[in-house]
Structure formats: C-alpha cells, structure tokens
N, C-alpha and C positions, 0 to 999 in steps of 0.2 A: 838570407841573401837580399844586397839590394839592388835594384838596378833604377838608374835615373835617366834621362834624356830628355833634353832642354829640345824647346822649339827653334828650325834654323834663326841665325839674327846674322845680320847685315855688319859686314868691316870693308871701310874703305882701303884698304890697303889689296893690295892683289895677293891671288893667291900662293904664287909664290915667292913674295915678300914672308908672308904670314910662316908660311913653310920654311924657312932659311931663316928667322926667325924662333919659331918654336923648337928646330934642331937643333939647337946650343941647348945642350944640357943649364949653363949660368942664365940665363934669358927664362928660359921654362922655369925656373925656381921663382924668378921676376911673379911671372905671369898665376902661380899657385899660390904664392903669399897673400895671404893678409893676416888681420889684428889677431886672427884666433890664433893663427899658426907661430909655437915657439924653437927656439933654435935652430932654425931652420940651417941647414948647411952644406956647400957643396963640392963635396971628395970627389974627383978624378968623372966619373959617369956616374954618380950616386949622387939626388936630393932627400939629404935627411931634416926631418922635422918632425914636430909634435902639433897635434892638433890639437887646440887647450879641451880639457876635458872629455876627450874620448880615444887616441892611441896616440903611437908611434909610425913614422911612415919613411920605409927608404923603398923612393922613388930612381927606377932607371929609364931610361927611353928603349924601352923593347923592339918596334915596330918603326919604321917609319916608310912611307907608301908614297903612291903618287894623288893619293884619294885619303890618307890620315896619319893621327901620329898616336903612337900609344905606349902610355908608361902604366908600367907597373909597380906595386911595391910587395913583392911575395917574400924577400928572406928575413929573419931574424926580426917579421914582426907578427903580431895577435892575430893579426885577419890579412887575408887579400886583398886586396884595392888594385883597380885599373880606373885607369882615366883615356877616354879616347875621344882625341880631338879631328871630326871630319870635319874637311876643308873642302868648297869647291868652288871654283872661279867664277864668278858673275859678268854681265856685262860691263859692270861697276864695280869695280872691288872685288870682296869674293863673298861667302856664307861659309857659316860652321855651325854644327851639330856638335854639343858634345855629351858625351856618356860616362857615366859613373854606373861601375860595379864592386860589389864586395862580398866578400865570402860569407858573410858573420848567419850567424844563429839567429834565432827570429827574437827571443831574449834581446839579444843586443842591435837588431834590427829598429826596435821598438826607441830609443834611445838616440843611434847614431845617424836614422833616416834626418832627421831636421840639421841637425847640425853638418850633412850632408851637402842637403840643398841652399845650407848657408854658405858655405865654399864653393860649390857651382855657381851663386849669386855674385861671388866677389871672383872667383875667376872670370864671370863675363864682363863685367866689370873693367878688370884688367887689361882684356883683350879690347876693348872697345876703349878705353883712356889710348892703350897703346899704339892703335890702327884706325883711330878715325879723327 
C-alpha cells in the first residue's frame, strides 16, 4: 500500500473557485493529465486512462465536501487508487493538500511508488499553471 501527501502549497484562486472547478468531472481530467498518462478519456462521470508503464485507471469523483474532493478508481482495474484533493480558503487564495493512496502489494509498491510521485508533481503543476 502506498500512501502519499504532499506539503500544503499556495493557489491564488479562492477556494471556492478551485472547488467549482475541480467538480466538473471534464476539468479534473485537465488537471490529472500529463505526458505519462495515455488515452485518457471521459464517459459520462468516468476519467479513463493509462498511466505509461504501470496500470489502468477509471477515475470517478466519489466525495465531494466542503473541506475536499475525492476520486476513486476501484472497478475493472489492478489496484485501488484514491486521489484526495483538501482545499481550504486563505486570506489570499486558498491551500491544498493533496493525498495519494493505493491498494497494491509491497512487490508493486516497490515500482509504482515513484512514478507515483511523478504524477503528484505534474498534478501540482497543473493546479498551479491553472489558479495562479
């Protein structure tokens, strides 16, 4: 199993811009992409994609709070994967946390932990191209 969590980081954009934002399932696809990720695709509430060289992922938005947002990808793929985005309002903007877990075996823990935190890198990325 892995579990990840990034240090809060600072978006100019308020919080609930960011939130009304990350709730469009098309938008949240925006914001998970990058160069690893292929075919990325989005059916009705399902983001399907491939992460090069380590699974498949259909992503739905499970959760969504006044305090985060959280998608899952549990059916018809290898491992579990959650991604949870806390959000909270600043004086300026707002902050987010965000958390990466997965179900896998410590076997493939060994393997998918980096190219993990390579996609937390380009999601902050994202969010920060997108809100500041």
């Amino acid at each position: 199993m892995i579990h990840i969590s990034t240090e809060p980081f600072k978006l100019e954009s308020s919080s609930d811009e960011v939130f009304k934002y990350l709730s469009d399932i098309s938008n949240l696809a925006k914001i998970i992409a990058f160069k690893k990720t292929k075919h990325l695709e989005v059916k009705g509430d399902k983001i399907t994609l491939i992460l090069k060289w380590a699974a498949r992922f259909n992503f739905t938005i499970s959760s969504v709070t006044n305090k985060y947002i959280l998608i899952e990808s549990t059916e018809n793929v290898q491992f579990s994967t959650a991604f949870r985005f806390d959000i909270e309002e600043e004086k300026f903007g707002s902050s987010m946390i965000l958390h990466a877990e997965t179900d896998t075996s410590p076997v493939i823990d060994f393997t998918l932990e980096a190219k993990l935190k390579t996609w937390i890198n380009a999601i902050i990325i994202n969010l920060k191209t997108k809100f500041n």
